[in-house]
C-alpha positions as CSV (number, residue, x, y, z in Angstrom):
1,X,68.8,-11.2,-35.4
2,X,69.9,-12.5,-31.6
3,X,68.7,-9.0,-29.9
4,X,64.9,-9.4,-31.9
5,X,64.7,-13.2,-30.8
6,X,66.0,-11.8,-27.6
7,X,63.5,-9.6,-27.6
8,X,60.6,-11.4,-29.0
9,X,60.5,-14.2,-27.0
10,X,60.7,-11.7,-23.5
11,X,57.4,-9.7,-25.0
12,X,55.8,-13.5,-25.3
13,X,57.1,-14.6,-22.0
14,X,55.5,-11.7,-20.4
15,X,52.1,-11.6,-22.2
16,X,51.8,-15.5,-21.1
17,X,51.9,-14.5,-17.8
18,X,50.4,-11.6,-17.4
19,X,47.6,-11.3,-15.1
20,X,49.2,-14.3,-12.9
21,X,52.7,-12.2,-11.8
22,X,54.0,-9.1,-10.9
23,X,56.8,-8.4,-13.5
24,X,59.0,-5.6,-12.4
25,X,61.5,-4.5,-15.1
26,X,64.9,-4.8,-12.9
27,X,67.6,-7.4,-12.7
28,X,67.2,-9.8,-9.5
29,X,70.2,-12.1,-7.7
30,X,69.5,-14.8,-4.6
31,X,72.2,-15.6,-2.4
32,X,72.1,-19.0,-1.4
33,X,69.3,-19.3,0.8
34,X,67.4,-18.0,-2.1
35,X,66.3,-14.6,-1.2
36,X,66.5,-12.7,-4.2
37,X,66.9,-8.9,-4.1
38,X,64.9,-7.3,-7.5
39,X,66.8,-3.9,-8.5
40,X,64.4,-2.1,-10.7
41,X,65.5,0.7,-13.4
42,X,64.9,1.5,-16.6
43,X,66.7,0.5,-20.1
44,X,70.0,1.8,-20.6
45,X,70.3,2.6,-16.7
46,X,73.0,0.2,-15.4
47,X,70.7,-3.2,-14.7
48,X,72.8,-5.4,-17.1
49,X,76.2,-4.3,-15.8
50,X,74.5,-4.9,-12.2
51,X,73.5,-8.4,-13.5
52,X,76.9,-9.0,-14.9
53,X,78.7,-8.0,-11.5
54,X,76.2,-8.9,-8.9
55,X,75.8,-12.6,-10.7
56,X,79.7,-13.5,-10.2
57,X,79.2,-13.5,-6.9
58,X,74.6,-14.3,-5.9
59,X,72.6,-16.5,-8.1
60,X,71.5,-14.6,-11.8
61,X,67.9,-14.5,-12.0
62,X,67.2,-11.8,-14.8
63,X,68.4,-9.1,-16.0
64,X,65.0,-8.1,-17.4
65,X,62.6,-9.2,-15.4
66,X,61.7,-10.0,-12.0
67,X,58.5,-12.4,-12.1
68,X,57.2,-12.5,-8.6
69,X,53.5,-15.1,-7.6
70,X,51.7,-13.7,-5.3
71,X,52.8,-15.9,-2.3
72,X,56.6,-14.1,-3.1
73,X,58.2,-17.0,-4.8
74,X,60.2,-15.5,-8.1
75,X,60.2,-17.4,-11.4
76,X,64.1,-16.9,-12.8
77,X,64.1,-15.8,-16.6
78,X,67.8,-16.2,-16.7
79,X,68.0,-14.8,-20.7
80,X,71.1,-14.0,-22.1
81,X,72.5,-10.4,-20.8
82,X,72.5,-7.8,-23.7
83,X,75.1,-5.7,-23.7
84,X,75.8,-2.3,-25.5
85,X,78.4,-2.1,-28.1
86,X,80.6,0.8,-28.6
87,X,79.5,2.1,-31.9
88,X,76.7,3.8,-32.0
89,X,73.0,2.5,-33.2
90,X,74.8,-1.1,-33.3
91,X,72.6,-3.9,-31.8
92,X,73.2,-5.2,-28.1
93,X,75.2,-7.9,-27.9
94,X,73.5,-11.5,-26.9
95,X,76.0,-13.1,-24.1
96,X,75.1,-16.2,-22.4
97,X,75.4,-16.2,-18.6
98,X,77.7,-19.0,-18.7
99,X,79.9,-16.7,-21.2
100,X,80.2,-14.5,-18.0
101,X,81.0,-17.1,-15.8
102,X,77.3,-16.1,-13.8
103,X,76.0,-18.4,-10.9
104,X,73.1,-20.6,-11.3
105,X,70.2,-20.0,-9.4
106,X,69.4,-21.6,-6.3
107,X,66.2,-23.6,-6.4
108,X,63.1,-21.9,-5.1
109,X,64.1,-18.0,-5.0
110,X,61.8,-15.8,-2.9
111,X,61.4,-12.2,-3.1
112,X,63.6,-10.4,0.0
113,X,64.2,-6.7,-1.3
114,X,63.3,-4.5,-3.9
115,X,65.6,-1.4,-4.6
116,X,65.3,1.1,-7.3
117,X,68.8,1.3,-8.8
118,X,70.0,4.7,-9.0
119,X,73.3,5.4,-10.9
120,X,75.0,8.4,-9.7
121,X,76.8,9.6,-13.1
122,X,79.0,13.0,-13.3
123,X,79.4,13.8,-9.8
124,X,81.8,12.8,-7.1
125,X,82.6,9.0,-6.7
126,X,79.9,7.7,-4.1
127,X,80.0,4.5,-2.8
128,X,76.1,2.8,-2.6
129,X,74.3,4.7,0.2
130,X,70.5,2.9,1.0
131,X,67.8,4.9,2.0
132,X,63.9,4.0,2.3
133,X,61.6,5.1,0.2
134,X,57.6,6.1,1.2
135,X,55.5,3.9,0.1
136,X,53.4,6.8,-2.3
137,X,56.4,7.5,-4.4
138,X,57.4,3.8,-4.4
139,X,54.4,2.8,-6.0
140,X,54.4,5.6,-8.4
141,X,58.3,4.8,-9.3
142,X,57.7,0.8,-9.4
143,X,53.8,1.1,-11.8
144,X,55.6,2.5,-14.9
145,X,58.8,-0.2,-14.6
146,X,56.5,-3.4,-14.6
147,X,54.5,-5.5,-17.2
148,X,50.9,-6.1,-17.6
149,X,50.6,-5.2,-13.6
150,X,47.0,-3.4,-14.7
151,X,45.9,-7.2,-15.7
152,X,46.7,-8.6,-12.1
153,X,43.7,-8.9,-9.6
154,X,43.9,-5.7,-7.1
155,X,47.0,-4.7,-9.1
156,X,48.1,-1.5,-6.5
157,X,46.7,-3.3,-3.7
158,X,48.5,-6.6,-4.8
159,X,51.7,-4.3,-5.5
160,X,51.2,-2.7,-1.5
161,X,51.1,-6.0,0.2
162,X,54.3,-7.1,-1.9
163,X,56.3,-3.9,-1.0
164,X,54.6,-4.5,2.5
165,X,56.2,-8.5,2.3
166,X,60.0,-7.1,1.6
167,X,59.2,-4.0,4.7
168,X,59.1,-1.3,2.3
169,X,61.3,-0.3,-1.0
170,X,64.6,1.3,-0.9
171,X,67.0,3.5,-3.2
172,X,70.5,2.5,-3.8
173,X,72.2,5.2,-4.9
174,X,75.7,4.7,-6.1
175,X,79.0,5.5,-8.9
176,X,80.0,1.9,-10.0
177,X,78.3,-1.8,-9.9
178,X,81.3,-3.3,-8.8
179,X,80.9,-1.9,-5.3
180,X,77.6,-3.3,-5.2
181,X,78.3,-6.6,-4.2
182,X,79.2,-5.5,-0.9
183,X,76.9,-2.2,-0.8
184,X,73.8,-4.7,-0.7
185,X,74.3,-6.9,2.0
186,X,72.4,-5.2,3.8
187,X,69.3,-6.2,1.9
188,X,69.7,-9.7,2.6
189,X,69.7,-9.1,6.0
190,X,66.4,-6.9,6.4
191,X,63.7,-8.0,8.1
192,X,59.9,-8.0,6.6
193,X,57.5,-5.2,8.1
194,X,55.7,-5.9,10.8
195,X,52.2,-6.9,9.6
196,X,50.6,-4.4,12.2
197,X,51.9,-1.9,11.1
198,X,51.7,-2.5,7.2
199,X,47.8,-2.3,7.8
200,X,48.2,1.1,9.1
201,X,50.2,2.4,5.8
202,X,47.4,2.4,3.3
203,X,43.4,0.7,2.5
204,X,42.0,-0.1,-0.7
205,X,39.4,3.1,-2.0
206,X,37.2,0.9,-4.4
207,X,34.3,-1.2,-3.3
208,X,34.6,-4.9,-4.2
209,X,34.4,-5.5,-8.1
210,X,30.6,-6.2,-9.1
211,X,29.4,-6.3,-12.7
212,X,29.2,-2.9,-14.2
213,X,26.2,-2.2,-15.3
214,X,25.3,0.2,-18.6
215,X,26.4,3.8,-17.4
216,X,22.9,6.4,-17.1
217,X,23.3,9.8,-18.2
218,X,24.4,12.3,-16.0
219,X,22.1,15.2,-15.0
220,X,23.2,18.5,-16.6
221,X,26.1,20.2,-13.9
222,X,26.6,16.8,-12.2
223,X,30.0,14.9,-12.2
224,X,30.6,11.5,-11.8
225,X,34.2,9.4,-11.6
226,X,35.1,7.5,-14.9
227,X,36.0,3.7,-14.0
228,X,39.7,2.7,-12.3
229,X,41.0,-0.6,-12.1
230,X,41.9,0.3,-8.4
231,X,42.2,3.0,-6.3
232,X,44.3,3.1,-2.5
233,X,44.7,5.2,0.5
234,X,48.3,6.3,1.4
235,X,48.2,8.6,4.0
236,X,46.6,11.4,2.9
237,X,47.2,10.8,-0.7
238,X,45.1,8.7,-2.9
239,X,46.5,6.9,-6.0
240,X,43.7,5.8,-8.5
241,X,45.1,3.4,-11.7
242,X,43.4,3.4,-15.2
243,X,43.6,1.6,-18.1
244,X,46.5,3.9,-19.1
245,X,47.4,6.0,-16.1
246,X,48.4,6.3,-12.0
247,X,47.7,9.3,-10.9
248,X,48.0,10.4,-7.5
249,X,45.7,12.8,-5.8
250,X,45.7,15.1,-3.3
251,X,44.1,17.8,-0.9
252,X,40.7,18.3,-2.0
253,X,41.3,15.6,-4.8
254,X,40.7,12.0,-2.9
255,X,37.3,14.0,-1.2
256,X,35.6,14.8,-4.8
257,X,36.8,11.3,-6.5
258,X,35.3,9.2,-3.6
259,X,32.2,11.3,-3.4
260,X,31.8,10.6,-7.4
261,X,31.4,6.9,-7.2
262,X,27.6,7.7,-8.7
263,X,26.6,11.1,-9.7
264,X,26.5,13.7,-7.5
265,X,25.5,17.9,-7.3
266,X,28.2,20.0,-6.9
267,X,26.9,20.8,-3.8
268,X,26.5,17.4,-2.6
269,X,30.8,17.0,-2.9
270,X,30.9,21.1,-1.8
271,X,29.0,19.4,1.7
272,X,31.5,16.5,2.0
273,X,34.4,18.8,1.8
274,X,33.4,21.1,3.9
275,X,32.7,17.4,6.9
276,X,36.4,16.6,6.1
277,X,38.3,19.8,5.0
278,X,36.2,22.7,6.4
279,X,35.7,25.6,3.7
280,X,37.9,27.9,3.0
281,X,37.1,32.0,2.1
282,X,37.0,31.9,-2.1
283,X,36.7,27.8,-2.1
284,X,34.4,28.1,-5.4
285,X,37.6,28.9,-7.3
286,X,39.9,26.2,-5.7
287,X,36.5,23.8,-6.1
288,X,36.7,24.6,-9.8
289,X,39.8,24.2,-10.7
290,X,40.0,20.6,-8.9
291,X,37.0,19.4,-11.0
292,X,38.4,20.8,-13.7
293,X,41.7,18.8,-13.2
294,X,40.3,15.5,-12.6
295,X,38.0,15.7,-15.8
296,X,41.3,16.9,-18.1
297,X,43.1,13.7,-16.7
298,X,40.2,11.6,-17.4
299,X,39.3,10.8,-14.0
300,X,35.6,12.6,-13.8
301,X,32.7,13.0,-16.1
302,X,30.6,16.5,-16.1
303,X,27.2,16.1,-17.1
């Protein structure tokens, strides 16, 4: 019963909020100063026994879930930590912070650092090694390990200035959390991005939001791109969120999506291709089978 209440009243806390924070599914400390460090990972991947350790010594803010506003202060969901039991199927244990002799929060936290914890099982003993992480494959890695981040305004281009806030997201790779404590300092210490150069990284790729009006049929042959909650530029790469999906895009793939905003000839996007890309000998084929990828992922309507 503990590990359902447990549970329950998390799902309610973040459907209350969702829309108003970024909720990344990782367990966050705060040293003193209250710069809090969020390490995300998924279920079952080490973020309690991080908690557990990491909390003796920093400030316990969650071992769930990192609640971030958009001006980077954190709310703390200190919950009690659930931890697996040796048999088999047999619910997680309910223990109270205090149980583990955890620290107490300092007052107004602040986002410094996010990590994706990375638990190096079955191979040699490796103490935490930190390494940066480009900003594409961050946002693909942090989308699937937050809550409700589809109901935030802008949500990739709110989730790009927050990675730009903390200068960028990094792995920690290591064997066991109690060498944590010491592997991490170096997060506290890190200074943000400089705002220059954040600019540079990415842009949004949707207009501003307008009403949507009804959707005309599309003439026979023509293609047109089905709607996105938001869409940005990384380097070459363009990462378009759905309802249900990220999906990143590349090559010819950005070109034909942007191109699609209304509908449009094939020979219309085989023009604006050929201005960025230049043409290729046997491009028909290539043409074809990039259409034919965006409509299976739901990203283009044929006519």
């Amino acid at each position: 019963m503990a590990e359902a209440v447990t549970s329950e009243v998390t799902v309610a806390a973040i459907l209350e909020r969702a829309g108003e924070l970024t909720m990344l599914h990782a367990c966050g400390v705060a040293d003193p100063n209250g710069a809090v460090i969020a390490l995300v990972a998924k279920s079952g991947t080490g973020k309690t026994t991080a908690s557990s350790q990491l909390a003796r010594t920093f400030g316990y803010i969650t071992d769930e879930t990192v609640a971030i506003r958009a001006d980077g202060s954190v709310v703390p969901y200190p919950k009690p930590l659930s931890v697996k039991q040796a048999k088999p199927g047999a619910a997680k244990l309910q223990v109270g912070p205090d149980e583990l002799g955890l620290k107490v929060a300092p007052d107004d936290p602040r986002i410094k650092a996010i990590a994706l914890l990375d638990r190096v099982a079955g191979t040699e003993y490796q103490l935490p090694v930190i390494e940066p992480v480009p900003l594409a494959e961050a946002v693909l890695a942090l989308i699937p390990d937050t809550s409700s981040q589809a109901a935030v305004v802008e949500p990739l281009q709110s989730l790009c200035r927050l990675i730009d806030s903390v200068g960028g997201v990094c792995r920690v790779s290591y064997s066991e959390a109690a060498d944590l404590k010491d592997g991490l300092a170096p997060l506290f210490l890190k200074e943000p991005m400089n705002p220059s150069e954040a600019i540079a990284e990415w842009s949004p790729a949707m207009m501003e939001p307008q009403a949507k009006p009804a959707r005309a049929p599309i003439p026979n042959g023509w293609l047109q791109r089905t709607d996105a909650v938001d869409a940005v530029e990384i380097g070459e790469d363009l990462l378009v969120l759905t309802e249900t999906e990220l999906t990143r895009l590349s090559g010819i793939g950005p070109v034909i999506w942007q191109t699609a905003q209304r509908p449009v000839s094939m020979q219309t996007i085989v023009d604006r291709i050929e201005a960025v890309h230049g043409l290729p000998e046997g491009y028909e084929a290539l043409l074809d089978a990039a259409v034919d990828g965006l409509v299976d992922q739901g990203l283009l309507l044929r006519g």
